[in-house]
C-alpha positions as CSV (number, residue, x, y, z in Angstrom):
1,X,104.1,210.5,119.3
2,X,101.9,211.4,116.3
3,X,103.7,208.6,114.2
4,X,103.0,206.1,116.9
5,X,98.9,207.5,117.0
6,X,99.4,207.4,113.3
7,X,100.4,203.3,113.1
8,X,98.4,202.4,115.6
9,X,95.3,204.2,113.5
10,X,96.5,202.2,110.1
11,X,96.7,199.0,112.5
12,X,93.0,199.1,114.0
13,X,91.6,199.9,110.6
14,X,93.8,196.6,108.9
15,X,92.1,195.0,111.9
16,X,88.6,195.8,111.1
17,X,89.3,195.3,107.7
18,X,90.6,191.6,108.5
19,X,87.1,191.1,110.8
20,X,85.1,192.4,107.8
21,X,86.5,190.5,105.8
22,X,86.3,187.1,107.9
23,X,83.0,187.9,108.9
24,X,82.1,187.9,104.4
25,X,84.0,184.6,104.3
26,X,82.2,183.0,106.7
27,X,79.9,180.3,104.8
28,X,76.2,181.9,105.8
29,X,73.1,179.5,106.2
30,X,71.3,179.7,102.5
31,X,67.7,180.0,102.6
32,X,65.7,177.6,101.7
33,X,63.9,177.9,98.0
34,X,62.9,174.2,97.0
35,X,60.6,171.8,98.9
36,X,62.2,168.9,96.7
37,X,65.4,167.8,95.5
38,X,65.9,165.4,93.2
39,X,69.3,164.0,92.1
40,X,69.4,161.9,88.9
41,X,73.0,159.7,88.6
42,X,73.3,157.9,85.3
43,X,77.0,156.2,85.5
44,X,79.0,156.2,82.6
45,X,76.9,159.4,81.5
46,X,80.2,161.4,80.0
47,X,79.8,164.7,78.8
48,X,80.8,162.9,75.0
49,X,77.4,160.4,75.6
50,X,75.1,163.4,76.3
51,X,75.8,165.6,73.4
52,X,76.2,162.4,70.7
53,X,72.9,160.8,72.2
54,X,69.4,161.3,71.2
55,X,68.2,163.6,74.2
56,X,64.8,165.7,73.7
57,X,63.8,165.8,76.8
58,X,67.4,166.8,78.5
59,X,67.9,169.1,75.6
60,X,64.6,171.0,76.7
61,X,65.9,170.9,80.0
62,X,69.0,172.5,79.4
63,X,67.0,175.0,76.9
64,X,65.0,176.2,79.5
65,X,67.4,175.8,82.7
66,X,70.7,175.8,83.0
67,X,74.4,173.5,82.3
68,X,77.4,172.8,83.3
69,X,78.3,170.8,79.8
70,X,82.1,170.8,80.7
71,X,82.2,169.5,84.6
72,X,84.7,166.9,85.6
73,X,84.8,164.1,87.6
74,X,87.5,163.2,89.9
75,X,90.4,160.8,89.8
76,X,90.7,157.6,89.2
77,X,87.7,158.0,87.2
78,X,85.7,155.2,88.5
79,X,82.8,154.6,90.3
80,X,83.7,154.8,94.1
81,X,85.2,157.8,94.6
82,X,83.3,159.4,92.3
83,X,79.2,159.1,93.5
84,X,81.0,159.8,96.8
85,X,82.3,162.7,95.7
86,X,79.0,163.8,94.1
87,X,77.1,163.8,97.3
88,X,80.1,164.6,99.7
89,X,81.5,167.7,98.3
90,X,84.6,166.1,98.9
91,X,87.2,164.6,96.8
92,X,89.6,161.4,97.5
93,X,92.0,163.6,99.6
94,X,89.3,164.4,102.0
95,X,86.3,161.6,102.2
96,X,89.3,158.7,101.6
97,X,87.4,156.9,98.9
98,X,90.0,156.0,96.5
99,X,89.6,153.6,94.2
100,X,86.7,150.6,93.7
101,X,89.0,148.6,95.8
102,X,87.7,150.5,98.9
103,X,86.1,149.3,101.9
104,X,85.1,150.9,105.1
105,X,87.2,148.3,107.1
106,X,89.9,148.5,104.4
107,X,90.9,152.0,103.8
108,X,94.6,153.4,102.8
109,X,93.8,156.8,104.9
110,X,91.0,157.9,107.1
111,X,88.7,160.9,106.0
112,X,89.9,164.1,106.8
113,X,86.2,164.7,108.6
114,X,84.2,161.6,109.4
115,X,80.9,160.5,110.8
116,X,80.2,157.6,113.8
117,X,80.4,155.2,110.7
118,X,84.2,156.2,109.6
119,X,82.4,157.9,106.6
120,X,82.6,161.4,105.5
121,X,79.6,162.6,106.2
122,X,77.3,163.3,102.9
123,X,74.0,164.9,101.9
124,X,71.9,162.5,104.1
125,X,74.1,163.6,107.2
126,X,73.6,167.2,106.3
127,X,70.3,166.9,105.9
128,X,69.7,164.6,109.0
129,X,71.6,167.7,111.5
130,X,69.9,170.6,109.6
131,X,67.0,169.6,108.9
132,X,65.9,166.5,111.3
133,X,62.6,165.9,109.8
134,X,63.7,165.9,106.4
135,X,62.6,162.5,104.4
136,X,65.2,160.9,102.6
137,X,65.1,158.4,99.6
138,X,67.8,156.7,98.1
139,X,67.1,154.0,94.9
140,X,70.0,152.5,93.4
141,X,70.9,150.0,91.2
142,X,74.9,149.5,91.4
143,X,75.3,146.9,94.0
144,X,78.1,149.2,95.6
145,X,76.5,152.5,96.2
146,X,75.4,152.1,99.7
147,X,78.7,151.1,101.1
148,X,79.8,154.4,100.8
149,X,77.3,156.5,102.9
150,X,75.7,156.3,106.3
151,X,71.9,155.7,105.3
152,X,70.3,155.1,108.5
153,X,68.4,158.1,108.6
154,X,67.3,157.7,105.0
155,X,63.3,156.9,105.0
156,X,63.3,154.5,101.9
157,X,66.7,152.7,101.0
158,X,65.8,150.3,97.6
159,X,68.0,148.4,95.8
160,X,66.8,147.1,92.3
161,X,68.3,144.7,89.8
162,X,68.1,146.9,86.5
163,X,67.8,150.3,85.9
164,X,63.9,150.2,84.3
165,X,62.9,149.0,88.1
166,X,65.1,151.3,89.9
167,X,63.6,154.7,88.1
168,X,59.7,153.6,88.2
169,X,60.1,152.4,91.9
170,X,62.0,155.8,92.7
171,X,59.0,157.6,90.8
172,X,56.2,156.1,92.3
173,X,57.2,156.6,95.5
174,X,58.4,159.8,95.0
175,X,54.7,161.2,94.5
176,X,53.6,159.1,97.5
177,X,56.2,160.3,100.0
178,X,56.9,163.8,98.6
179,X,60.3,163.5,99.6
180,X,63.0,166.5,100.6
181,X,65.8,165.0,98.5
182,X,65.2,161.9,96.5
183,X,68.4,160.0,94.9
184,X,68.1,158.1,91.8
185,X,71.2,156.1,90.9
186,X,71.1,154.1,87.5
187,X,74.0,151.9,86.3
188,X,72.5,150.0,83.2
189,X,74.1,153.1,80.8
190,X,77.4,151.7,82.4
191,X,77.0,148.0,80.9
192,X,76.4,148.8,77.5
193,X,79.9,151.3,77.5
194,X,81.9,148.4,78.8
195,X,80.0,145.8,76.1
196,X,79.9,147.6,73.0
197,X,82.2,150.8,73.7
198,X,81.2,153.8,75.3
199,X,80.8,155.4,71.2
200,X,78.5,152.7,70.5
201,X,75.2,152.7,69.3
202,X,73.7,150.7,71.7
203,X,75.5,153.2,74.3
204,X,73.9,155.8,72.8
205,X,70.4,154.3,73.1
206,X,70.5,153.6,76.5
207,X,71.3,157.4,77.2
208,X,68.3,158.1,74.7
209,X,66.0,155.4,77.0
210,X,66.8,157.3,80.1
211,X,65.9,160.4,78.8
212,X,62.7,159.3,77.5
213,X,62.0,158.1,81.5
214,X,63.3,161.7,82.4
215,X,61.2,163.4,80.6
216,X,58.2,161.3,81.5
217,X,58.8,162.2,85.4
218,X,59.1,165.4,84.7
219,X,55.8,165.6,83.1
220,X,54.2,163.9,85.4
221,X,55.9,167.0,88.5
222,X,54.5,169.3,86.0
223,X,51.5,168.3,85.7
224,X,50.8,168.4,89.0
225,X,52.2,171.6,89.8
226,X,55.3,169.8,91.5
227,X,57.8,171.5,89.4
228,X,57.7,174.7,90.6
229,X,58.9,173.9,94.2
230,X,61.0,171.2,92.7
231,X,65.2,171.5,91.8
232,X,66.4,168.2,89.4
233,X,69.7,167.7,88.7
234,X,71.4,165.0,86.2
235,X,74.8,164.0,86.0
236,X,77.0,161.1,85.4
237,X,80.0,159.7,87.9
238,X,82.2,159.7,84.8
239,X,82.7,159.2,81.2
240,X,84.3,156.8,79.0
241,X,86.6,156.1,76.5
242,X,86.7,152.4,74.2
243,X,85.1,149.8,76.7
244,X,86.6,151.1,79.7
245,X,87.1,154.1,81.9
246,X,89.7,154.8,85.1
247,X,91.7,156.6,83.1
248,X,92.6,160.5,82.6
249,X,91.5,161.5,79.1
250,X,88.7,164.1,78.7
251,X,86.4,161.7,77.2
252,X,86.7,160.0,80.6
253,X,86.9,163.0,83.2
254,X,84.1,164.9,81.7
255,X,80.2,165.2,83.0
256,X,77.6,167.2,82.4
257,X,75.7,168.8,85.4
258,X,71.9,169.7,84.2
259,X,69.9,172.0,86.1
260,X,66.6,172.5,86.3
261,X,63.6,173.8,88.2
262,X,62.7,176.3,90.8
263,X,65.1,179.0,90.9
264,X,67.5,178.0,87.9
265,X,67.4,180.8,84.7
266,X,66.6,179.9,81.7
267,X,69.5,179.2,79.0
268,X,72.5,179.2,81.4
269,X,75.3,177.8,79.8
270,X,78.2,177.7,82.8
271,X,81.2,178.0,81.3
272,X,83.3,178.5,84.6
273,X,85.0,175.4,86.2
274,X,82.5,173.0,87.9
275,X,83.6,169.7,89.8
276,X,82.0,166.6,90.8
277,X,82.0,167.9,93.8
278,X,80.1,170.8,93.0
279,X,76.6,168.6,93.1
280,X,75.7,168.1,96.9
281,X,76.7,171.6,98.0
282,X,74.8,172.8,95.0
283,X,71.6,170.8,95.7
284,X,72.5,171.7,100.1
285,X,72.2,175.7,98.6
286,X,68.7,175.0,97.3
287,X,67.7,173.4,100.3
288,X,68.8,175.4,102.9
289,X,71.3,173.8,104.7
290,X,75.2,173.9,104.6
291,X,77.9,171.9,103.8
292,X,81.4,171.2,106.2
293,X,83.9,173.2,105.5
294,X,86.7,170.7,105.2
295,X,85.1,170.0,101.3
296,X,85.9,171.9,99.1
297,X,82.9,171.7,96.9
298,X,81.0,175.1,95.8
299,X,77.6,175.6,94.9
300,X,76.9,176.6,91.3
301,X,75.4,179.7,91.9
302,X,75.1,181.4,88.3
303,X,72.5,178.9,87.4
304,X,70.3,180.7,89.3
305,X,71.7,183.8,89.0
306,X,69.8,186.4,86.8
307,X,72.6,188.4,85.6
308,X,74.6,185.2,84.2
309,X,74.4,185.7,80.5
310,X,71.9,183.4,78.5
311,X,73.4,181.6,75.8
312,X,73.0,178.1,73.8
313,X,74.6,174.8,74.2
314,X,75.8,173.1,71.1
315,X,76.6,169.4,70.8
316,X,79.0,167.8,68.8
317,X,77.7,166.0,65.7
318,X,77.6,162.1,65.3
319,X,79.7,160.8,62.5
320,X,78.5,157.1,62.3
321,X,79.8,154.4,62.0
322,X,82.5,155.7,64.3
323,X,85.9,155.0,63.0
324,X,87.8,151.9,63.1
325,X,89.8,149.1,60.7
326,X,87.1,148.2,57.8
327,X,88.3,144.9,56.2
328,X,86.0,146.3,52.9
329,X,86.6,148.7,49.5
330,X,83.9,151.4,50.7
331,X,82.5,152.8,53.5
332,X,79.3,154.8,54.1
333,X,79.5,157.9,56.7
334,X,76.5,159.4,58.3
335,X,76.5,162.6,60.1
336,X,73.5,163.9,62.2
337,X,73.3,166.8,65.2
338,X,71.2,166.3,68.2
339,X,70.7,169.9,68.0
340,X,67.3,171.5,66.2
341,X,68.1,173.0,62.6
342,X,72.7,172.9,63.3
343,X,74.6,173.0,60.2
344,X,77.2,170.6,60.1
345,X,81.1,171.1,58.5
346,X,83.2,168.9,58.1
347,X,87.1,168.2,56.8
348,X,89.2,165.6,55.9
349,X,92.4,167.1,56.3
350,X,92.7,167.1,59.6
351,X,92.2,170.8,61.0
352,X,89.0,171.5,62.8
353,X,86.2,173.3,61.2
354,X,84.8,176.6,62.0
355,X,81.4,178.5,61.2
356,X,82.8,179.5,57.7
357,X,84.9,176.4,56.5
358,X,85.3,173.3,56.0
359,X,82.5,171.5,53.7
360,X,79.0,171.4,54.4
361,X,77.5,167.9,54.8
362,X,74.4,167.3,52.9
363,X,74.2,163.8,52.2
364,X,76.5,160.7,53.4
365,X,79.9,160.1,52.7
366,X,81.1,157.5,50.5
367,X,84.9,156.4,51.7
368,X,87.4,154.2,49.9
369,X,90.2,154.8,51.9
370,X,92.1,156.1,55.0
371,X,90.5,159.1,56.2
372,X,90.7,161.5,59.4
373,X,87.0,163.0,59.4
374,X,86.6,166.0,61.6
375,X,83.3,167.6,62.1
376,X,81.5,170.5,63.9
377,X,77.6,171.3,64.7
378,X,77.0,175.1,64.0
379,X,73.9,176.7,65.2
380,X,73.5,180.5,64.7
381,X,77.5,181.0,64.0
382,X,78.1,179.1,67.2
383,X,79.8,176.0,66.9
384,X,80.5,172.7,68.8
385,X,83.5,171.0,70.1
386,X,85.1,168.9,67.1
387,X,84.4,165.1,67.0
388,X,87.1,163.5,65.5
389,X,87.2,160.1,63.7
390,X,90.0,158.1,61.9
391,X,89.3,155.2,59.4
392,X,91.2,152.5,58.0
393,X,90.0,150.9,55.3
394,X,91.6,148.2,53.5
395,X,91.5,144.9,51.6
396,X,94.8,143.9,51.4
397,X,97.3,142.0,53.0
398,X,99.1,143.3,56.4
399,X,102.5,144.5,56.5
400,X,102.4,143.8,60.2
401,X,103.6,140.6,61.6
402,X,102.7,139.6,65.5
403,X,103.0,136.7,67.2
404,X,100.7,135.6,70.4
405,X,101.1,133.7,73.4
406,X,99.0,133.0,76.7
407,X,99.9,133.5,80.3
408,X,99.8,135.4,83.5
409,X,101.7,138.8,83.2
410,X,102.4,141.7,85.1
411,X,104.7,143.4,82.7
412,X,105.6,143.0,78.9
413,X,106.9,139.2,78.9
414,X,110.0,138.3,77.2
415,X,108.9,136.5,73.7
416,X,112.3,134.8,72.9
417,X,111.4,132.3,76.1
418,X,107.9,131.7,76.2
419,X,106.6,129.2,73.7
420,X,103.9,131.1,70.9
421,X,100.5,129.8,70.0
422,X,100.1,131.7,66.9
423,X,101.2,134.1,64.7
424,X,100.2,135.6,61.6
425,X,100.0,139.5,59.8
426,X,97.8,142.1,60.3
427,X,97.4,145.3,58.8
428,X,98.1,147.9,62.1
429,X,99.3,147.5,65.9
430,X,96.4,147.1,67.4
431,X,94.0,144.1,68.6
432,X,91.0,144.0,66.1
433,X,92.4,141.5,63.6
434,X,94.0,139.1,66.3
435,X,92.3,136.1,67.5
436,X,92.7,136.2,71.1
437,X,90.7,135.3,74.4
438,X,89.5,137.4,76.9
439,X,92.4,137.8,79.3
440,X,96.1,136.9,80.3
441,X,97.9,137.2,76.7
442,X,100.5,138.8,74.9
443,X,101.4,140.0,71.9
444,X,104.4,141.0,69.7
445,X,104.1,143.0,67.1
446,X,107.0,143.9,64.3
447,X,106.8,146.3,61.0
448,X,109.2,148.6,58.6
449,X,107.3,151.8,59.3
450,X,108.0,154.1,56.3
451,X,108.6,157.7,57.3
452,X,107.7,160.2,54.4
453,X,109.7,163.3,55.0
454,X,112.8,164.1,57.5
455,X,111.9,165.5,60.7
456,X,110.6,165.3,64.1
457,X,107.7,162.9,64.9
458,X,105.7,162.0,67.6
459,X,104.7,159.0,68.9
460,X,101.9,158.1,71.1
461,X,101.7,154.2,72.9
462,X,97.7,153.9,74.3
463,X,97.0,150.6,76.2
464,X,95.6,148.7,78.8
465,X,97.3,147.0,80.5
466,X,101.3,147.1,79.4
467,X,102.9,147.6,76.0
468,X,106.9,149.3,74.9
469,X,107.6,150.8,71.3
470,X,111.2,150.2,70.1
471,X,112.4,152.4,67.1
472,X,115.3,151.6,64.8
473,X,116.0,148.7,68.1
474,X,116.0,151.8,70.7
475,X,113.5,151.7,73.6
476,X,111.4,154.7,72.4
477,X,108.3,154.3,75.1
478,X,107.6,152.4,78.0
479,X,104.4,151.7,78.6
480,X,104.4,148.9,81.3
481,X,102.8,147.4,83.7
482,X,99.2,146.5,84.4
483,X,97.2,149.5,84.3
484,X,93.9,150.9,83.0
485,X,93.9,152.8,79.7
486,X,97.0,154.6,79.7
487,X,99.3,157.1,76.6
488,X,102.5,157.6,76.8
489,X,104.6,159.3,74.2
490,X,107.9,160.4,73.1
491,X,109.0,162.4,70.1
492,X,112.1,161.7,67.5
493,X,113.6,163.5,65.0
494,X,113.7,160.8,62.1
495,X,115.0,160.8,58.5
496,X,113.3,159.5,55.5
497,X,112.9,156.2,54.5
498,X,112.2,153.0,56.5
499,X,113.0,152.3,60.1
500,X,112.1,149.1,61.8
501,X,109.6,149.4,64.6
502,X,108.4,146.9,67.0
503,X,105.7,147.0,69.8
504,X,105.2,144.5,72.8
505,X,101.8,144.1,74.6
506,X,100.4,142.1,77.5
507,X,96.7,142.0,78.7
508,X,96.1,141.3,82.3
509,X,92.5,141.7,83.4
510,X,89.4,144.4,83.2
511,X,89.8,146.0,79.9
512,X,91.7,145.6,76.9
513,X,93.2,147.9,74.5
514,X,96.4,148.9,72.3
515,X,97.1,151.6,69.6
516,X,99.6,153.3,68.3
517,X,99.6,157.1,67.0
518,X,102.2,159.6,65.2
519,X,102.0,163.1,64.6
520,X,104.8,164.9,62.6
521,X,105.3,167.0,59.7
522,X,102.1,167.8,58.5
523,X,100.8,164.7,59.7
524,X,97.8,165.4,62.4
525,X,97.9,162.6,65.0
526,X,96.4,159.6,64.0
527,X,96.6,155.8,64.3
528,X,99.5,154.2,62.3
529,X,97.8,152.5,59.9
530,X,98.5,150.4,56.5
531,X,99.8,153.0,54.8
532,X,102.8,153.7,57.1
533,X,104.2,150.4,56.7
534,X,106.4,148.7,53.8
């Protein structure tokens, strides 16, 4: 009997335990601290463009607020699922957004919550439940953005063809209306990625442009005493990697989530996991309302936590120009850190600098042929992720031959029964010394790569679309079909000498690119280049 009052003792407590402990779990209603929210979208803003761009103003942001410098995007890593994700709290599995192919009366699977629409519901709806008299303002410029929310209880809904209209619309009305939540979406940074590359210059600058505009808003809230009742967030949708994005590498998945405002400490640098889907449920916390438990989006809370350590965010340097093939005897390398009074180191060996090694740079490089240059901002013994850049310089002639032809493809075509248009050498596997148009080619590429010591070596196949590797006539990768930028690698064990390679590609549409890398014994990965071939 005293066993049995015993259990059933243990058993109530587990019980009240469980209830305790349901009751903690159970999402409670945030009080509101802001009067305004104001969510800043730059597309194509990866966390790569942010710390290589020219940014005072975000810079003093992040100084005197907080960062998530490391936050990633969801997959594909394209426009669609990603702003929905960003004001859903969702990701594709839940709001059904999957791709930039989808369409409310087209989609693969239906949301695992949804509004009246079909949508999942969003920020706007959240806002619209919890707070009814809320005023809502959304100014976009990416043709596509509305589609993928239910604005119909959103005050001011503008659509502007380029970015410079879009932000000084969505500022002047913002200090007429005093909005709740205010949603800025800008696409123009987008463009020049898929133009000039998304490590271009002109990339770079259009970051640097919307910064300036940042900071001039901001100035303006603060001046008139707006700031202090105000949160502003900036992030990007994704990153970018070449002239294209969609794919999985870091340089594509990556975003940086700035906070600042009322209620965010000073010098945060959050260094725990943060998602896209982090934003809305972060931006729902300040305003007092909360988000639907199917997402599975949390609110960044240590930015405005006072007990989160302060600490400082340093950017990677800029090496420029960035690396490529240089048909020339000498190249001239600049390197420069968007951070205040950072040291920067650098190698040329291929192993990643620290506080203490590598070379200090103090005036620009002078090149004359193939290098891997690795370098590293350092500010007060702290230093920044590595940007890495390989160069291939040469003036002679290429030990590379390829052969071209047009056409529709799907997968790598076979050469030996389509007629070529041209052929030639070049001096690596890649595209930047063929002559080819924008789309719907193919290209064949075939080389004696010479291997300098026995062992085991890696190789790496990056395209878009299709490409296959053969090695000593062997099938080594396959690469194919059409597809965004996509690796794929295998690894050999190889003996000395020569061993004849050859590499098949096909372009489709959207995006272009091919390269191939190695890595083996003590070889760092890097892009087979003139110097591998006989």
């Amino acid at each position: 009997m005293k066993t049995k009052r015993l259990l059933s003792s243990h058993l109530l407590l587990l019980h009240l335990l469980l209830l305790v402990c349901c009751f903690a779990c159970e999402q409670a209603t945030p009080k509101r601290t802001v009067r305004h929210a104001i969510l800043i979208g730059l597309d194509a803003f990866g966390s790569r463009g942010f710390q290589k761009a020219e940014t005072p103003f975000m810079n003093q942001m992040v100084a005197q607020g907080a960062i998530a410098p490391f936050a990633r995007s969801v997959l594909p890593t394209n426009s669609s699922p990603n702003w929905t994700s960003m004001l859903t709290g969702a990701d594709p599995l839940q709001h059904g957004v999957y791709d930039n192919a989808w369409e409310l009366d087209k989609q693969r699977w239906p949301p695992v919550l949804m509004t009246e629409s079909g949508r999942y519901p969003s920020l706007f709806n959240w806002l619209q439940e919890q707070l009814p008299d809320a005023n809502m303002q959304l100014f976009y410029e990416w043709g596509g953005l509305a589609r993928l929310y239910d604005l119909d209880a959103v005050k001011r809904v503008y659509k502007g063809s380029s970015g410079d209209e879009v932000f000084s619309k969505a500022v002047e009305a913002f200090f007429e209306d005093k909005p709740d939540f205010l949603f800025i979406d800008i696409d123009e940074i987008d463009h020049y990625g898929h133009q000039e590359g998304h490590d271009s210059p002109a990339y770079f600058h259009a970051i640097s442009h919307y910064d300036s505009l940042i900071g001039k808003f901001v100035q303006r809230l603060e001046a008139a005493g707006i700031m202090e009742e105000t949160l502003l967030l900036i992030t990007g949708d994704h990153g970018g990697i070449g002239k294209g994005h969609g794919g999985t590498s870091l340089n594509e998945l990556e975003i940086p989530i700035i906070l600042y405002g009322k209620g965010i400490q000073p010098g945060r640098v959050i260094d725990k996991p943060c998602y896209q889907y982090d934003v809305a449920p972060t931006l729902a916390y300040a305003l007092g309302v909360v988000p639907p438990k199917a997402g599975i989006g949390r609110p960044i809370l240590e930015a405005f936590d006072p007990l989160t350590p302060a600490s400082t965010f340093v950017p990677m340097p800029v090496i420029f120009p960035a690396g490529g093939f240089f048909k020339q005897e000498e190249l001239r390398l600049e390197l420069h850190s968007d951070a205040p009074n950072a040291e920067i180191r650098y190698t040329l060996d291929g192993t990643v600098p620290l506080a203490n090694t590598g070379t200090v740079y103090r005036e620009p490089l002078r090149i004359r042929s193939n290098e891997l240059v690795t370098a590293v901002s350092v500010v007060n013994g702290k230093t920044s992720r590595a940007d890495v850049q390989q160069y291939r310089i040469s003036n002679e002639a290429g030990k590379v031959n390829w052969e071209y032809l047009e056409g529709i493809f799907s997968q790598v075509p076979d050469f030996q029964k389509l007629p070529k248009k041209s052929s030639g050498k070049s001096s690596e596997i890649s595209l930047v010394e063929i002559p080819h148009r924008e789309d719907h080619f193919a290209l064949r590429f075939t080389a004696n790569l010479r291997v300098p010591t026995a062992g085991l070596y890696t190789f790496y196949l990056q395209s878009d679309d299709g490409s296959r590797l053969w090695l000593n006539e062997e099938l080594l990768i396959d690469n194919d079909g059409s597809h965004s930028r996509q690796e794929e690698s295998a690894a050999v064990e190889l003996d000395a000498g020569t061993h004849p390679l050859e590499v098949r590609y096909f372009e489709d549409i959207a995006g272009e690119e091919l390269q191939l890398y190695l890595s083996g014994p003590g070889i760092p990965k890097q892009i087979v280049s003139g110097n591998f071939f006989e």
